[in-house]
DOTORZA-473946 format. One line per 10 residues: number of its first residue (from 1); their letters; for each residue x, y, z of N, C-alpha, C. Coordinates in steps of 0.02 Angstrom, whole numbers, padded with zeros to 5 digits, always signed. Layout:
N
NUM	a	X/Y/Z/X/Y/Z/X/Y/Z | ...
end
This chain:
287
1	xxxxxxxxxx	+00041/-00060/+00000/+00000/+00000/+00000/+00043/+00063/+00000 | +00084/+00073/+00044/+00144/+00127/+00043/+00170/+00132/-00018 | +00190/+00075/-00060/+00240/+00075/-00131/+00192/+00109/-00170 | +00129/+00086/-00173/+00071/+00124/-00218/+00063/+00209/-00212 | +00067/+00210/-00157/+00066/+00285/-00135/+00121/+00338/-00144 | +00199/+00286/-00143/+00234/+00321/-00160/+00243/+00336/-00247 | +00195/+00266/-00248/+00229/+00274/-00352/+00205/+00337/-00389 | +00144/+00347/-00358/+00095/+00413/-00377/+00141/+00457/-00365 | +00179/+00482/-00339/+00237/+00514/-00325/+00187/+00608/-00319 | +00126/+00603/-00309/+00076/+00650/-00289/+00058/+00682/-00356
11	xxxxxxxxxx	+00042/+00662/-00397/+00007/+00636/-00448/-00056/+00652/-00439 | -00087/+00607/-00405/-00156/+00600/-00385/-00147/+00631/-00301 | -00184/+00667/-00279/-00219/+00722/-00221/-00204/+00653/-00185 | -00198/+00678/-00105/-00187/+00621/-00063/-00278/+00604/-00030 | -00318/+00669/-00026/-00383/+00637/-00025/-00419/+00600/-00057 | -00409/+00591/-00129/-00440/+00564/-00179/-00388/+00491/-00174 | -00358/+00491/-00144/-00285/+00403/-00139/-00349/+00383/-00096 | -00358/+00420/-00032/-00392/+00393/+00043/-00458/+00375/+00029 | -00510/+00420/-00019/-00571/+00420/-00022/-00563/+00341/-00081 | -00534/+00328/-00117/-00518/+00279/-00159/-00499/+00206/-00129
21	xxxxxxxxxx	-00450/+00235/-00100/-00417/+00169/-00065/-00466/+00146/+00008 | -00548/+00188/+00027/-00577/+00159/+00066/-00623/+00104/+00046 | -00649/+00157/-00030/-00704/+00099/-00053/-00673/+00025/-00076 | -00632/+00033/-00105/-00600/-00027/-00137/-00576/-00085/-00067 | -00558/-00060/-00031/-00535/-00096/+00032/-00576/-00120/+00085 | -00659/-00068/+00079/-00718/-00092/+00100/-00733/-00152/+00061 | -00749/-00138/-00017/-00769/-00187/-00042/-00750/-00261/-00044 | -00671/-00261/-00063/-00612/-00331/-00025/-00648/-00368/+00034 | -00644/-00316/+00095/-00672/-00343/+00142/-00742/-00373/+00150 | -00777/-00346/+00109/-00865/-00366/+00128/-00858/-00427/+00082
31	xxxxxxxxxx	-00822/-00434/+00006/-00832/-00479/-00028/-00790/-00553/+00023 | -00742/-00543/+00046/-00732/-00598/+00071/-00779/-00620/+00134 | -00798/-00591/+00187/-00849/-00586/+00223/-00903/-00620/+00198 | -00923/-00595/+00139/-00993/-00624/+00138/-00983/-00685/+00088 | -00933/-00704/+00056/-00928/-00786/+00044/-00921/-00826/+00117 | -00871/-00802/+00150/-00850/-00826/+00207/-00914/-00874/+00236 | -00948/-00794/+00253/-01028/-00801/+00282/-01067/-00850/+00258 | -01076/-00862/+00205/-01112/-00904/+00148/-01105/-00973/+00169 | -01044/-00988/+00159/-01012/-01038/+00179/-01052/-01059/+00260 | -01022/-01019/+00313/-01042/-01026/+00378/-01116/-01028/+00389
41	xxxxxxxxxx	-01153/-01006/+00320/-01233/-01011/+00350/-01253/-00933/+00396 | -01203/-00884/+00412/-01201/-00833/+00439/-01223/-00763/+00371 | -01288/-00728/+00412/-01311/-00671/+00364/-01242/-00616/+00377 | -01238/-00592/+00318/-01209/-00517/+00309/-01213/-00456/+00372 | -01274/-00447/+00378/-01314/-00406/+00418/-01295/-00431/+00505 | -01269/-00487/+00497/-01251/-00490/+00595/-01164/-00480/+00591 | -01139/-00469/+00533/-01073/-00463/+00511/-01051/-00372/+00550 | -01104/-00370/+00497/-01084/-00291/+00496/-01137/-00237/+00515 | -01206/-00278/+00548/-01242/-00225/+00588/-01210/-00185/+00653 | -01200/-00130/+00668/-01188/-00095/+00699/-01265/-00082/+00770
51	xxxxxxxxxx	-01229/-00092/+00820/-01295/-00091/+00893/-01288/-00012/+00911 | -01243/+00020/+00901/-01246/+00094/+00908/-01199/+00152/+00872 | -01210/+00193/+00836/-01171/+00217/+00786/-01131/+00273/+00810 | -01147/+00288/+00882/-01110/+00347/+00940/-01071/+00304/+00947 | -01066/+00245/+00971/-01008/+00204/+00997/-00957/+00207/+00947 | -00963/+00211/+00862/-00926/+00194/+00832/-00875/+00248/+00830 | -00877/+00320/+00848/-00862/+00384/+00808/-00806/+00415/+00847 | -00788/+00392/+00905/-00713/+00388/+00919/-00671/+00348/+00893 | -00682/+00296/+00874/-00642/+00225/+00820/-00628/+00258/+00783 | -00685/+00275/+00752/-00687/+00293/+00660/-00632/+00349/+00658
61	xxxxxxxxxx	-00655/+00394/+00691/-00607/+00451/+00673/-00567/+00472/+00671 | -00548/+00454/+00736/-00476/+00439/+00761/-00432/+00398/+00724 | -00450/+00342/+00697/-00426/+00311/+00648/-00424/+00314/+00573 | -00458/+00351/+00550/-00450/+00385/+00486/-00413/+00443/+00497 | -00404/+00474/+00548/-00362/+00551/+00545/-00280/+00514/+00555 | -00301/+00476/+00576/-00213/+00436/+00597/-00169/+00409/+00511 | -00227/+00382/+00467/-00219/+00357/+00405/-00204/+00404/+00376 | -00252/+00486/+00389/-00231/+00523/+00325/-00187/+00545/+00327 | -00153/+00549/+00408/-00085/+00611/+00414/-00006/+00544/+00385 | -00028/+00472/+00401/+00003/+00426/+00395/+00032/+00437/+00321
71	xxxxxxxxxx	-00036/+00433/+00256/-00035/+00445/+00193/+00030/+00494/+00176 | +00009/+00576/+00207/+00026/+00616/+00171/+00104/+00601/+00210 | +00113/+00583/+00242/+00176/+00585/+00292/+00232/+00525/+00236 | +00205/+00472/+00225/+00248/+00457/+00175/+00263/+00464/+00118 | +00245/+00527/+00097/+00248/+00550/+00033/+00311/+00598/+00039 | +00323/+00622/+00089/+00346/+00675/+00110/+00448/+00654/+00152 | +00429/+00595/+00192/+00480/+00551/+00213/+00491/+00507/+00183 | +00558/+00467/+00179/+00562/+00384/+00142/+00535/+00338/+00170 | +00518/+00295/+00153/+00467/+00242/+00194/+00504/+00219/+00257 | +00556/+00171/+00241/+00606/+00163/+00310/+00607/+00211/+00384
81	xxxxxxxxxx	+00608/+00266/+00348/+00577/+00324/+00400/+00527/+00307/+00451 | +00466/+00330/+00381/+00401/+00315/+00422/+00396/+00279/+00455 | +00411/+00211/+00444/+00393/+00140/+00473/+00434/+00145/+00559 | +00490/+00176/+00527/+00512/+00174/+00609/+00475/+00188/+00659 | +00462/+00262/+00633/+00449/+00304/+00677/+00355/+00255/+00694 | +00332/+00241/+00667/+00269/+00205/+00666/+00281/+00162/+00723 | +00352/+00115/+00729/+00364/+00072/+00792/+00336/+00084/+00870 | +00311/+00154/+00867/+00309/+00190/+00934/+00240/+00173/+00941 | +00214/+00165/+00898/+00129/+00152/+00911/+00104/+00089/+00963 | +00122/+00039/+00954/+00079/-00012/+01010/+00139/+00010/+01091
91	xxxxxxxxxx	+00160/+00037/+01093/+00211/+00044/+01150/+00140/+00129/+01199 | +00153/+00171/+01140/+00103/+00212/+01153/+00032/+00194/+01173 | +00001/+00138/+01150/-00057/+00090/+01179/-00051/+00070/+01255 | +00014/+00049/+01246/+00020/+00013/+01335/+00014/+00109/+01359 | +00040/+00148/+01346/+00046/+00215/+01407/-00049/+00235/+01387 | -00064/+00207/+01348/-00162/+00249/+01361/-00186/+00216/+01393 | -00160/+00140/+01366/-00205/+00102/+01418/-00206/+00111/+01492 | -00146/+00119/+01532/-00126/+00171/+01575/-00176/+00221/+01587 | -00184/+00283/+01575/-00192/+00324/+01557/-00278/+00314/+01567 | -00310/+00291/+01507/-00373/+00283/+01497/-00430/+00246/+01518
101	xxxxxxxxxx	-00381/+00165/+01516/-00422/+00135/+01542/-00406/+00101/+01612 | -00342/+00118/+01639/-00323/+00117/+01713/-00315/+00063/+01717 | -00268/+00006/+01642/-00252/-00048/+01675/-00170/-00032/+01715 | -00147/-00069/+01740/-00090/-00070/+01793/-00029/-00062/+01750 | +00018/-00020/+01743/+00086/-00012/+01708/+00133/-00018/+01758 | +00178/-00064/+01758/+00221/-00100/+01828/+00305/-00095/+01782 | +00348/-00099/+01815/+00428/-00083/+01806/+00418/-00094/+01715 | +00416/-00156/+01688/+00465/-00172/+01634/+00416/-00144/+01601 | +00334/-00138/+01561/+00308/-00102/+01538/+00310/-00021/+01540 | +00344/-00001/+01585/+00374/+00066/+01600/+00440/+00064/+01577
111	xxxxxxxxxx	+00473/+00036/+01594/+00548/+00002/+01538/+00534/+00026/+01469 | +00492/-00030/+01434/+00492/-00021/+01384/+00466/+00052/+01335 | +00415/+00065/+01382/+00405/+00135/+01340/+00459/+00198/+01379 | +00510/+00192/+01391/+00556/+00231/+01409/+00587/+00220/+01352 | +00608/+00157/+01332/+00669/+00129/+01282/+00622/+00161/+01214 | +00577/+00155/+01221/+00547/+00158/+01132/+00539/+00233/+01135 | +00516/+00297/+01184/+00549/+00355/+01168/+00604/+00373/+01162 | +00668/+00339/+01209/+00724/+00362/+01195/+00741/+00352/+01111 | +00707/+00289/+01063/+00745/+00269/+01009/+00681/+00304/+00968 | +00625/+00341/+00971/+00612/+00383/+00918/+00632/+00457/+00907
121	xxxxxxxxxx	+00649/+00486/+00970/+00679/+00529/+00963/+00745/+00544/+00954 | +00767/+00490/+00947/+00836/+00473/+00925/+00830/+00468/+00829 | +00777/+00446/+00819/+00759/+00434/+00731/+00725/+00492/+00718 | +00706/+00550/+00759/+00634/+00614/+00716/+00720/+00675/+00735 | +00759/+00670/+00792/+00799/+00717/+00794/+00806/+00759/+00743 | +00836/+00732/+00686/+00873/+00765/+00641/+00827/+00815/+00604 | +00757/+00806/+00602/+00693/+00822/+00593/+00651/+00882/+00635 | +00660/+00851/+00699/+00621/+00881/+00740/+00650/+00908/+00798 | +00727/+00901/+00814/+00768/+00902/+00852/+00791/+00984/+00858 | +00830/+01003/+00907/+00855/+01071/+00919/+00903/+01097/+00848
131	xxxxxxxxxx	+00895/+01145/+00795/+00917/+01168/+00771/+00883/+01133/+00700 | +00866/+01094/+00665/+00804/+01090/+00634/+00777/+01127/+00582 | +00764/+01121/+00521/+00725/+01166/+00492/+00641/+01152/+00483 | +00607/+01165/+00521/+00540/+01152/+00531/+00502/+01146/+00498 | +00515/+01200/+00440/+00456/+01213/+00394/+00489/+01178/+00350 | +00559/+01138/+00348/+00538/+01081/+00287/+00488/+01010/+00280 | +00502/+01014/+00228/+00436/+00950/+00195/+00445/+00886/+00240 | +00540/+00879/+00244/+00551/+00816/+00295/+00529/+00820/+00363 | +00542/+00884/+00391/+00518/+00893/+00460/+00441/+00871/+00460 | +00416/+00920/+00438/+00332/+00917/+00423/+00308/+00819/+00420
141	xxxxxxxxxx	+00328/+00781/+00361/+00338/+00720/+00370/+00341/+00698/+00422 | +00401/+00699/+00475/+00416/+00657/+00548/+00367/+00681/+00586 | +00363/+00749/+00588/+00300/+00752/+00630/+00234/+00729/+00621 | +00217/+00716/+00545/+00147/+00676/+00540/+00161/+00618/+00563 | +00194/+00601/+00556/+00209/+00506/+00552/+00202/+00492/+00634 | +00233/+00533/+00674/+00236/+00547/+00739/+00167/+00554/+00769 | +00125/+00611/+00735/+00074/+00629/+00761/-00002/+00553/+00719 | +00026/+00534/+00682/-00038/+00470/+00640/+00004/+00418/+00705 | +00062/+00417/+00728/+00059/+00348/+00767/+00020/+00361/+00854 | +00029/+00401/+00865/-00026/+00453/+00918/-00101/+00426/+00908
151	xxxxxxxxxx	-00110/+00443/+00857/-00176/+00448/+00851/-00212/+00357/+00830 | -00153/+00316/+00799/-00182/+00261/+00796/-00173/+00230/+00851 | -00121/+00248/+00910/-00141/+00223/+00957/-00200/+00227/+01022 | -00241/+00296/+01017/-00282/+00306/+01055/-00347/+00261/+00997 | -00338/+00273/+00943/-00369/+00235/+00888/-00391/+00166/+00919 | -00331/+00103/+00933/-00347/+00054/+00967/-00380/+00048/+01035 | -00360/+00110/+01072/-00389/+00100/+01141/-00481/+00112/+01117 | -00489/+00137/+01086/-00561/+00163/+01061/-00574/+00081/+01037 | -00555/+00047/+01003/-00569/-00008/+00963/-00574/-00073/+01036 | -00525/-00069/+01072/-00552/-00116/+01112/-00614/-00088/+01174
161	xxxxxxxxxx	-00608/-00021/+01174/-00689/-00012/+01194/-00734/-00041/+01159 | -00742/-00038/+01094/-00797/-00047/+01060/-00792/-00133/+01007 | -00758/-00171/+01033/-00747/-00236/+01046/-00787/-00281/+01083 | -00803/-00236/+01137/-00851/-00272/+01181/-00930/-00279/+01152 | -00941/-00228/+01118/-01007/-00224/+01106/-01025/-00233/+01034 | -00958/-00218/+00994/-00979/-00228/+00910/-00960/-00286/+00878 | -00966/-00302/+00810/-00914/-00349/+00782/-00853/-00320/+00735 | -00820/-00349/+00732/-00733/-00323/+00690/-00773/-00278/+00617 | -00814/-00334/+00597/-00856/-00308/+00520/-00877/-00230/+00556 | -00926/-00229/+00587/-00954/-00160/+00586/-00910/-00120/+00611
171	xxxxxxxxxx	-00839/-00133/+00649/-00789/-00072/+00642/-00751/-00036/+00583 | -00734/-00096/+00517/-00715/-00081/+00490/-00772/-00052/+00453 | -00812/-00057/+00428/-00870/-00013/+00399/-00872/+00038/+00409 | -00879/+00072/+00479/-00880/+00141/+00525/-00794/+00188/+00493 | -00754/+00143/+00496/-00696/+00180/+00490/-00679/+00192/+00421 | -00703/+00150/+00388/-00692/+00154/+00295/-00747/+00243/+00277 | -00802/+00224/+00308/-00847/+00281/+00322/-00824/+00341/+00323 | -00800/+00352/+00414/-00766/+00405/+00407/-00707/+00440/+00366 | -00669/+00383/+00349/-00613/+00404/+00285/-00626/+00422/+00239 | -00684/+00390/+00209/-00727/+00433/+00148/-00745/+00500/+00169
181	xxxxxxxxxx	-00769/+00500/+00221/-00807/+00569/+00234/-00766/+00628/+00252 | -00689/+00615/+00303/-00635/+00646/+00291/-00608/+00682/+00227 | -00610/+00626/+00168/-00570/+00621/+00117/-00618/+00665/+00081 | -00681/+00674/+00078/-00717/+00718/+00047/-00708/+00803/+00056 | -00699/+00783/+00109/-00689/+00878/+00124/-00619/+00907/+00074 | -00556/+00871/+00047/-00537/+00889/+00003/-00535/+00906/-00052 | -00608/+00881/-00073/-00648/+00890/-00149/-00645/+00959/-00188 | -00643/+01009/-00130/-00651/+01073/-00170/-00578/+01109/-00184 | -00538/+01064/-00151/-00466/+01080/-00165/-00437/+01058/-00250 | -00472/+01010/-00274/-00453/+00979/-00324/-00451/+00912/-00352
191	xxxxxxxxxx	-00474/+00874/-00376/-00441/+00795/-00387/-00423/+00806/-00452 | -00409/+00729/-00460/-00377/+00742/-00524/-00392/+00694/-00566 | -00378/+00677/-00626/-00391/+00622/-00667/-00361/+00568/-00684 | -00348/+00530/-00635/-00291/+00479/-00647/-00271/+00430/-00708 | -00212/+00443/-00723/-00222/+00409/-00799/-00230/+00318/-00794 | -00211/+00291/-00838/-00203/+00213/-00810/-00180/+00177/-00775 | -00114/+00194/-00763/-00051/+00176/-00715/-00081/+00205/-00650 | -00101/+00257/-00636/-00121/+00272/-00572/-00193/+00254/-00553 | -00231/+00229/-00596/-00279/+00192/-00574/-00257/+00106/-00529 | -00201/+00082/-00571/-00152/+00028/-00550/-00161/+00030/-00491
201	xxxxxxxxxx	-00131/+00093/-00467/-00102/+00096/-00421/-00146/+00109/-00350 | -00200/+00149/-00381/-00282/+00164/-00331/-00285/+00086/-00319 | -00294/+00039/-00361/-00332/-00012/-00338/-00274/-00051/-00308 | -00209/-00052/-00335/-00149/-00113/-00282/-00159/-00052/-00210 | -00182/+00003/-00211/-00175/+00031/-00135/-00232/+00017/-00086 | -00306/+00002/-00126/-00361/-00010/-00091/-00355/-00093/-00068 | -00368/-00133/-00125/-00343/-00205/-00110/-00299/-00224/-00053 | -00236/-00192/-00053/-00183/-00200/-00012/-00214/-00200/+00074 | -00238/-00112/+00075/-00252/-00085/+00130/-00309/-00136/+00152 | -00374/-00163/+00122/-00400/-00197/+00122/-00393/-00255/+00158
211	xxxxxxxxxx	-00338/-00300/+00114/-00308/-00367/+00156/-00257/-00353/+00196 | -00250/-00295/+00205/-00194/-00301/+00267/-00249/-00286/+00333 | -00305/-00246/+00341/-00353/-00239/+00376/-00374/-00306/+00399 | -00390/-00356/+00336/-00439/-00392/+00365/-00407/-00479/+00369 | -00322/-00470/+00353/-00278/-00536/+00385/-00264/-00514/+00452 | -00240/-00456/+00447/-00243/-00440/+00553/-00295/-00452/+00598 | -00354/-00451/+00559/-00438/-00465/+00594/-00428/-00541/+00593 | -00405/-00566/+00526/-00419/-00649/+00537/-00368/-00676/+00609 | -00312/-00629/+00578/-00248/-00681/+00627/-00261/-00682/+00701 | -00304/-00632/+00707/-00305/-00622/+00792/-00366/-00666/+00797
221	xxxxxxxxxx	-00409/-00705/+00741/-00445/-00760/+00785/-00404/-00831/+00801 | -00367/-00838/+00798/-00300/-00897/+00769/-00264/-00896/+00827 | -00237/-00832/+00847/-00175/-00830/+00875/-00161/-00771/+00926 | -00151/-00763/+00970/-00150/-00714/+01036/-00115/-00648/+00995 | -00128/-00577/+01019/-00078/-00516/+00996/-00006/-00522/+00999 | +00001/-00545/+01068/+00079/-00552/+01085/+00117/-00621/+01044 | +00104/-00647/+01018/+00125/-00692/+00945/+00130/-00676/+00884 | +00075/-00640/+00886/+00085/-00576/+00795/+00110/-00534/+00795 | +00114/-00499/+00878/+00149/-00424/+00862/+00208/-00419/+00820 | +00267/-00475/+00848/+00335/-00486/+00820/+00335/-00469/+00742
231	xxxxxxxxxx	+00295/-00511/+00713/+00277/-00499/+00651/+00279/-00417/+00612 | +00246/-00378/+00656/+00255/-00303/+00618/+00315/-00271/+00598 | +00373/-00314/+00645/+00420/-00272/+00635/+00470/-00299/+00564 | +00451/-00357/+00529/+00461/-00388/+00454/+00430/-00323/+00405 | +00419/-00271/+00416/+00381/-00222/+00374/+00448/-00162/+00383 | +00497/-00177/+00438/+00555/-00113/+00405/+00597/-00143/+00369 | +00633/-00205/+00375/+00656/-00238/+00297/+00611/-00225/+00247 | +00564/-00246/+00249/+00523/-00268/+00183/+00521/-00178/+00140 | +00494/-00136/+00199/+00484/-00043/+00172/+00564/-00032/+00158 | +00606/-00064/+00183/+00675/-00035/+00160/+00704/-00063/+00101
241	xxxxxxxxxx	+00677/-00125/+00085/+00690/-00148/+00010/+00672/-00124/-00048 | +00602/-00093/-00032/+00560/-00087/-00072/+00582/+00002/-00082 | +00603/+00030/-00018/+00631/+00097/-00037/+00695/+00113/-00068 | +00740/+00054/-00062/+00820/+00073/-00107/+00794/+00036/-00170 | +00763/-00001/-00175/+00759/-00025/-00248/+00702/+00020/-00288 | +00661/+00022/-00283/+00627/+00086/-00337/+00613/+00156/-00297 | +00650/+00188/-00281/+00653/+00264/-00240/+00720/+00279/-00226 | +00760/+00234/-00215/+00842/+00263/-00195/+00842/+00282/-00132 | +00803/+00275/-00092/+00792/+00318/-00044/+00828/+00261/+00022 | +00861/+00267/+00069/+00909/+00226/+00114/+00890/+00246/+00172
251	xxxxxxxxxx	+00903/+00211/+00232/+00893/+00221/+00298/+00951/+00267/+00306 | +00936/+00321/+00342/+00985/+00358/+00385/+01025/+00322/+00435 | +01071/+00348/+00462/+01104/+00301/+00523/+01070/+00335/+00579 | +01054/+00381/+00580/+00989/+00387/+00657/+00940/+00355/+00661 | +00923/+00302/+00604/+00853/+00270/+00620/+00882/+00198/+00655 | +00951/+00172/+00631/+00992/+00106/+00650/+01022/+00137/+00705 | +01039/+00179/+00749/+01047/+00206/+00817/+00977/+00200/+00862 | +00921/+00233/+00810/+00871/+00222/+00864/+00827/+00169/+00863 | +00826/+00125/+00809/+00769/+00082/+00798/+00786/+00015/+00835 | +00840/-00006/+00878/+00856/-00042/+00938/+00820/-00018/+00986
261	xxxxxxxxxx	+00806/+00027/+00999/+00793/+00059/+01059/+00684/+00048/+01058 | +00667/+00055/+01004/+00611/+00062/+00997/+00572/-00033/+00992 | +00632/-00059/+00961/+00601/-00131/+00937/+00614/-00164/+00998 | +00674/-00143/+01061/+00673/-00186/+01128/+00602/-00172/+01149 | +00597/-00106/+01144/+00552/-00090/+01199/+00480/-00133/+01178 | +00460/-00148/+01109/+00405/-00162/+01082/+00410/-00250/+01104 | +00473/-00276/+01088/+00490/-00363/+01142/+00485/-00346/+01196 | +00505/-00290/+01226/+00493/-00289/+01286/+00439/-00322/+01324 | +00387/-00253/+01316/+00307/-00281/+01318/+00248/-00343/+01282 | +00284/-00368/+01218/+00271/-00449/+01192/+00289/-00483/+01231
271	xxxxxxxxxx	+00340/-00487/+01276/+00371/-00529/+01329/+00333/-00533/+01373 | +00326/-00470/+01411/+00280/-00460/+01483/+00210/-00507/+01467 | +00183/-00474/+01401/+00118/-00491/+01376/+00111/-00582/+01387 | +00176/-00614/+01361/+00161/-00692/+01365/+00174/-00709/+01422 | +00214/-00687/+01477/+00231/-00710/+01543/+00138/-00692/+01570 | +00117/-00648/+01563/+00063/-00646/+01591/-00004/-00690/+01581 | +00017/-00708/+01512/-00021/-00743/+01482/-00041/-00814/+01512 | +00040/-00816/+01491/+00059/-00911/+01534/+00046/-00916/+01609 | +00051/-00873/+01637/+00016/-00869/+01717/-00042/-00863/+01716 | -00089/-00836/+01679/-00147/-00859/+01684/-00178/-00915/+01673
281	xxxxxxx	-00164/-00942/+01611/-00153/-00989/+01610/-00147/-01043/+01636 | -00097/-01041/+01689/-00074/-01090/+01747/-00126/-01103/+01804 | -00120/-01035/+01816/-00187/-01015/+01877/-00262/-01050/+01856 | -00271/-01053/+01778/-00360/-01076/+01762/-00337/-01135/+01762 | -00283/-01167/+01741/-00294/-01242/+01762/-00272/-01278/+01805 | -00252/-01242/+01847/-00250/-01276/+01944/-00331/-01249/+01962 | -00369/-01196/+01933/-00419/-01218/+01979/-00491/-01243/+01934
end
């Protein structure tokens, strides 16, 4: 989805990428859903009925404002960048959850989000750091990327509120929603007419965004968070291949100074997460 976004090389308006890349990524999703469903004997309508549409509108929004600043932010930085700086996001989850929903943050979960600020501000420095030129495009960049991983993390704390009461289908519905409806307010700024190649590229970005939405929805019926998390971090090789080979574009050495610092801290708390796990565990079957 990122390679698509960068190929447009801004080409095509970044609202008209978002308002594009929702429907197409809605549609992915509902079409597999409702074979799925078919199959299971399960209607559409208990998929993706929604029990209250107030509940949905901290999710939604919060999570589409996190996507769009995400969007324009890698247009602006090299992907390797972004992605780093993105590392800070589930670490930022453990401090709301903190924060919001008053679960317990004890030594090494405090550890870790010590370690994962020390190593993003070690990667936005050069950017965002004392002496700095602010009003460049790169600065501007780290700070979105900074400010979309912010926001997708209060994003999740909103999502496991509304976990309890909805299904995965009617979140993603609500949030494809609001991205459209975001992405509209840019309309009077301009779109544009995408020629063929960038239609390519609308649909490898909706598709993409699509199944990357809705294999993270599958994997977490399969397999605990703290087993997949590891997994995210196969996306700064993969964004850094994909950025020296068609962009030229290379990791800085402040992102390999700080991106130790950010990926302990993220094992850090995968660690805590399975020790806790396995003690529970233990505890339900002694009694």
């Amino acid at each position: 989805m990122m390679v698509a976004i960068k190929l447009m090389d801004g080409e095509v308006p970044i609202g008209q990428i978002i308002f594009t890349r929702s429907i197409i990524g809605v549609f992915t999703v509902y079409l597999f859903y409702l074979l799925r469903n078919r199959a299971n004997g399960i209607t559409s309508k208990e998929q993706f009925a929604m029990k209250s549409v107030r509940n949905h509108l901290p999710w939604a929004f919060s999570a589409a404002s996190a996507m769009a600043m995400w969007f324009v932010a890698i247009t602006l930085i090299p992907l390797p960048e972004a992605t780093a700086i993105g590392f800070i996001m589930p670490l930022l989850v453990v401090a709301f959850a903190w924060l919001l929903l008053g679960e317990q943050i004890r030594l090494v979960r405090t550890a870790a989000i010590a370690s994962g600020l020390v190593g993003v501000t070690i990667i936005v420095w050069p950017r965002l750091g004392v002496g700095a030129d602010y009003s460049s495009a790169a600065s501007i960049g780290a700070a979105l990327s900074l400010t979309a991983a912010v926001a997708w993390a209060y994003a999740q704390i909103n999502l496991r509120r509304l976990s309890k009461t909805e299904t995965s289908g009617s979140a993603v519905i609500s949030f494809s929603v609001a991205t459209m409806l975001l992405s509209l307010v840019t309309l009077p700024f301009g779109w544009s007419n995408p020629s063929a190649i960038e239609w390519l590229w609308l649909l490898l970005c909706g598709v993409a965004g699509g199944m990357g939405q809705l294999s993270t929805a599958e994997a977490l019926r399969f397999a605990s968070p703290s087993i997949l998390a590891p997994f995210e971090y196969l996306s700064f090789p993969i964004a850094s291949l994909a950025a020296i080979t068609l962009f030229s574009e290379h990791p800085d050495s402040n992102i390999w100074w700080g991106l130790p610092f950010v990926v302990a801290g993220g094992l850090l708390v995968i660690f805590r997460e399975y020790q806790l796990g396995a003690r529970a565990k233990a505890k339900a079957s002694r009694t």
